[in-house]
C-alpha positions as CSV (number, residue, x, y, z in Angstrom):
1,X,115.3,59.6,129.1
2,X,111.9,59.9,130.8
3,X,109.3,60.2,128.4
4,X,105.6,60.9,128.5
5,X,103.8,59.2,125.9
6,X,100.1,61.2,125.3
7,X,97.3,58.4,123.8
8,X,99.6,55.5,124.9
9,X,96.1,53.2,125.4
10,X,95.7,53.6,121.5
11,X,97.2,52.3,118.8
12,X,100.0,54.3,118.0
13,X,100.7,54.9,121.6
14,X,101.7,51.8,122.3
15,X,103.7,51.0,119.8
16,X,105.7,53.8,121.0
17,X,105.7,53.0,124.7
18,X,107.1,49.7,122.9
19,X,109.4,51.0,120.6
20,X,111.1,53.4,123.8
21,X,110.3,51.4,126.9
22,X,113.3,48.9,126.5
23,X,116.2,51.9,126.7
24,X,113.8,54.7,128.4
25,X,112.0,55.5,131.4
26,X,107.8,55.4,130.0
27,X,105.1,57.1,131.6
28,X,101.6,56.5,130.4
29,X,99.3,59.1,129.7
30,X,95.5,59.2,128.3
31,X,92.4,59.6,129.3
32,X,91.9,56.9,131.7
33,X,95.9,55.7,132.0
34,X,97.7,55.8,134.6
35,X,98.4,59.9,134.5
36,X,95.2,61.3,132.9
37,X,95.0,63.7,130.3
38,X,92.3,65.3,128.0
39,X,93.6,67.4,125.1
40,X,90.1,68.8,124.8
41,X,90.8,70.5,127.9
42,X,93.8,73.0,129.0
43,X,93.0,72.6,132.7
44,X,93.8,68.7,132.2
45,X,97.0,69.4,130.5
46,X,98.1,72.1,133.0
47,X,97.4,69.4,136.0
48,X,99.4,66.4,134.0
49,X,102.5,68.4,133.8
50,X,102.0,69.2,137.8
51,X,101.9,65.7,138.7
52,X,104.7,64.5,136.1
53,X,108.1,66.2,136.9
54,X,111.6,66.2,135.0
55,X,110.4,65.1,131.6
56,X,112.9,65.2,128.8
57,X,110.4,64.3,125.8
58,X,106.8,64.4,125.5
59,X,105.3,62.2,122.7
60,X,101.6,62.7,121.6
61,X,100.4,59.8,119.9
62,X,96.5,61.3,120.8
63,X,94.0,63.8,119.1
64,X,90.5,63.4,117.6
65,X,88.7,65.3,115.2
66,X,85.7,64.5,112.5
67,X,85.4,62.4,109.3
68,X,82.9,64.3,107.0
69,X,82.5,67.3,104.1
70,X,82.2,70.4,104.7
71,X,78.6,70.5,104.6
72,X,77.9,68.2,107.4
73,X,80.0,70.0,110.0
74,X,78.3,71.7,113.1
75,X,79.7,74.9,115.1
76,X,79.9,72.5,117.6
77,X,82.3,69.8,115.1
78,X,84.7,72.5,114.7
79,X,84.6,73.4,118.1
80,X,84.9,69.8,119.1
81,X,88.4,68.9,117.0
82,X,89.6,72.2,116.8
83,X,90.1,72.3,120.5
84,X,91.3,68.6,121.0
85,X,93.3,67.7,117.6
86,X,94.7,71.3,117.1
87,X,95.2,72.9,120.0
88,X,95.2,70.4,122.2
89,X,98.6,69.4,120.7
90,X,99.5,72.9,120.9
91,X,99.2,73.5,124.2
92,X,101.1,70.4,124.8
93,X,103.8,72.5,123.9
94,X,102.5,76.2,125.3
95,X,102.1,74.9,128.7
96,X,104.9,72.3,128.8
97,X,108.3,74.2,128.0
98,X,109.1,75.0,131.3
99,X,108.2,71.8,132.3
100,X,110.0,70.2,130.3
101,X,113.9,69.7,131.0
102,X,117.0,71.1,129.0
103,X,117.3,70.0,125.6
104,X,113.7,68.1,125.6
105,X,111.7,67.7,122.7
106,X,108.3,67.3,122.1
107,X,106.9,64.8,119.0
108,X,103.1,65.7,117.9
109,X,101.1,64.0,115.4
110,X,99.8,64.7,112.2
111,X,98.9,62.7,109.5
112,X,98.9,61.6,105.7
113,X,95.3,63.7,105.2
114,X,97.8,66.5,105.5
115,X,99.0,65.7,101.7
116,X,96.4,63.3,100.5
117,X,92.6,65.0,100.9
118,X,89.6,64.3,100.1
119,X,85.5,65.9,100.1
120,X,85.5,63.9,103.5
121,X,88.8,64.8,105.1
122,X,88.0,68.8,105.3
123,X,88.7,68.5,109.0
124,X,91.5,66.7,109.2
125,X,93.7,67.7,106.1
126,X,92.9,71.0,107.9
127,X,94.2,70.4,111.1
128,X,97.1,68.1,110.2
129,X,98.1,70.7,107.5
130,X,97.7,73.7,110.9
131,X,99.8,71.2,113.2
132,X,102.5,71.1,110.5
133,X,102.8,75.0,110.2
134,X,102.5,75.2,114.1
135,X,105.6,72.7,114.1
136,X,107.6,74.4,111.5
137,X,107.2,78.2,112.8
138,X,107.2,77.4,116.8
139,X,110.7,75.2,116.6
140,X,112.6,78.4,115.5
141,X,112.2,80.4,119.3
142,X,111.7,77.2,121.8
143,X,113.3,77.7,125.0
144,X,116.0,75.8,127.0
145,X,117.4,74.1,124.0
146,X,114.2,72.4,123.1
147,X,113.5,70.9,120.2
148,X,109.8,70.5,118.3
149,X,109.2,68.0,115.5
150,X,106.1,66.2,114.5
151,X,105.2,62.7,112.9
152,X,103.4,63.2,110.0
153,X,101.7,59.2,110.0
154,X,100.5,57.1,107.5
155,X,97.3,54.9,107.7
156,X,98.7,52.6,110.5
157,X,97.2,48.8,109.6
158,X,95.6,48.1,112.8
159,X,93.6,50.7,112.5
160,X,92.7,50.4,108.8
161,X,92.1,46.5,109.6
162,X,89.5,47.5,112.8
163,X,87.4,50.5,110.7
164,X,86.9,47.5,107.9
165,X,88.8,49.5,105.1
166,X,90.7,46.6,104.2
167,X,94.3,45.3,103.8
168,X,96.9,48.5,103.4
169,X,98.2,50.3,105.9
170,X,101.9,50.3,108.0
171,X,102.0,48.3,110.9
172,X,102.1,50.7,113.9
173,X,105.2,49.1,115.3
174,X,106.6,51.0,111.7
175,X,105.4,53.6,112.2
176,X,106.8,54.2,116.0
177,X,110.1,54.2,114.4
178,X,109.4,58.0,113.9
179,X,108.9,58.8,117.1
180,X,112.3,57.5,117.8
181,X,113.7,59.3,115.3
182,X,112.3,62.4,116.7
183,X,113.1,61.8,120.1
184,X,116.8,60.2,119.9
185,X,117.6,62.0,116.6
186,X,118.7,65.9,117.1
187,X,115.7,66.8,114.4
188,X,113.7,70.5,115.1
189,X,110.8,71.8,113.1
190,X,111.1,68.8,111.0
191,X,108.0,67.0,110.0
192,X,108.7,63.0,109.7
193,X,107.0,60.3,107.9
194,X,106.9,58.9,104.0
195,X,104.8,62.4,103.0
196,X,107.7,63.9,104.1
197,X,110.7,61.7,102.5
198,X,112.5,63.0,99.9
């Protein structure tokens, strides 16, 4: 398969382009990789899927939004990770089904906030909780035999280890089992990730 991986400079990114690379055909997106891509922006998406042809799975391992209560958020905070976390993710998928080839399927992120909030996690639960609606609803009418799932992640340990909240976590290279799942599984609308195991 030829996959794009979205955010493949970060973390969980690469632990995907690693988990994939040694049976699949990787291409490398972010904002300064090799094809660049912005989530923030829909022009940026629109030109990555004009200079990347005959994909058959998009992963997005990418999307930023703000730590914080409710209380300290701007108009401009909300405007900020709405656009890139949210629909950035979304228009992955809006703009990218009829790039993408028979049968593709397209892996988004959320994200343990999604189940487990707190006062400083208004954003996020928010968004990962949207994504998760988005995934469910939009995977009943996709086009072309597409399929739609999304990761729903834990805390991956690299990460926890680099912000200083100390020992915990999944290793990422755990955690990019899900993307396979997704993408070499025949999953759609699923969500996939511990929150998620029954």
């Amino acid at each position: 398969m030829r996959i794009i991986v979205i955010g493949a400079s970060g973390t969980l990114g690469k632990a995907a382009v690693n988990a994939f690379q040694q049976n699949h055909e990787i291409i490398q997106a972010s904002r300064n990789g090799e094809v660049q891509v912005d989530l923030g922006n829909p022009d940026s998406i629109k030109a990555m899927y004009n200079c990347v042809t005959s994909i058959d799975a998009v992963v997005c391992a990418a999307g930023n939004a703000k730590f914080g209560s409710l209380d300290a958020f701007t108009d401009a905070d909300f405007d900020f990770s709405l656009g890139n976390k949210l629909m950035g993710q979304i228009n992955l998928v809006r703009f990218g089904r009829e790039h993408l080839n028979e049968m593709g399927v397209f892996t988004l992120t959320t994200g343990m906030l999604a189940h487990m909030p707190d006062a400083a996690t208004v954003m996020l639960t928010m968004i990962n909780r949207g994504l998760e609606a988005f995934v469910e609803a939009a995977a009943l009418d996709m086009p072309k035999n597409q399929r739609l799932n999304a990761v729903c992640s834990p805390m991956a340990k690299e990460t926890a280890e680099k912000m200083g909240w100390g020992p915990g976590g999944v290793p990422a290279g755990e955690i990019a089992k899900y993307y396979v799942q997704s993408v070499e599984g025949n999953l759609n609308g699923a969500l996939i990730g511990p929150a998620h195991s029954d």
